[in-house]
N, C-alpha and C positions, 0 to 999 in steps of 0.2 A: 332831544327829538330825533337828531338824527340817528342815536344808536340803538335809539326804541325801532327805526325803521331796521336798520341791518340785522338786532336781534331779532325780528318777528319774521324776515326772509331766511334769516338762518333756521327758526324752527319748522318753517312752513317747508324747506328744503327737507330737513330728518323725517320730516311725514311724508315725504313723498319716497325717500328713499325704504322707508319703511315698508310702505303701500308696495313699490314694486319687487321689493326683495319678498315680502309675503307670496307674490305672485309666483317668483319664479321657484320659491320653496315648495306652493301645492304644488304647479308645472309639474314639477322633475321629481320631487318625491311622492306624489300620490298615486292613484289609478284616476283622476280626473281629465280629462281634456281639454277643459276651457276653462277660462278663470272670470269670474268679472273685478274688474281692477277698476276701483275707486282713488281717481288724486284728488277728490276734493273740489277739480274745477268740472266733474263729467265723470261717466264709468265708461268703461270700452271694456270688450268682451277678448280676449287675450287668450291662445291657443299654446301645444307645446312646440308648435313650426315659431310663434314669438320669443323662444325663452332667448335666443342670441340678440335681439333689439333691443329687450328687456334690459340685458347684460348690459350692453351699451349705453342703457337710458343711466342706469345704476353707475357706472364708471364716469358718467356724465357731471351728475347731481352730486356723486361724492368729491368732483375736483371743482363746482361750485359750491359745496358746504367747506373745502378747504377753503377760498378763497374769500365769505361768508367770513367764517370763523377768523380768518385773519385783521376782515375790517371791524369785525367786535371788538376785537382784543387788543388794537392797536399794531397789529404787525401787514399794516398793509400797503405802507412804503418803505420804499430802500433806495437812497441815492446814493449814487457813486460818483467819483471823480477820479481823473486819471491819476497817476500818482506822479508826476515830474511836476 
């Protein structure tokens, strides 16, 4: 149960990343000015004065799909003890 929960926030994170890198791909390469950006929970209308939040949001979600990905897979404790 519990890693059907962690896989289904793990793929709902890749949609989101997906969703906003699409965004800031039309942004910065098209002649368009505004984007509307669908995550899934809402759409918001996203301009190219947004593409550095954007950035952020994307740099965000990808160090929570790492941290995701590590409780899938089992790598997402690490005990340590001093060594004396």
């Amino acid at each position: 149960m519990a890693d059907t929960f962690w896989q289904d926030r793990l793929v709902a994170t890749e949609a989101l990343i997906a969703a906003y890198e699409d965004a800031v791909t039309a942004l910065v390469a098209g002649q368009i000015q505004s984007y509307e950006l669908d995550t899934g929970q809402g759409k918001q209308k996203v301009t190219k004065l947004d593409v550095a939040k954007l950035q952020d949001q994307i740099d965000s979600l990808y160090n929570r799909r790492a941290t995701l990905y590590a409780r899938v897979n089992g790598g997402g404790v690490v005990q340590g003890r001093p060594a004396w």
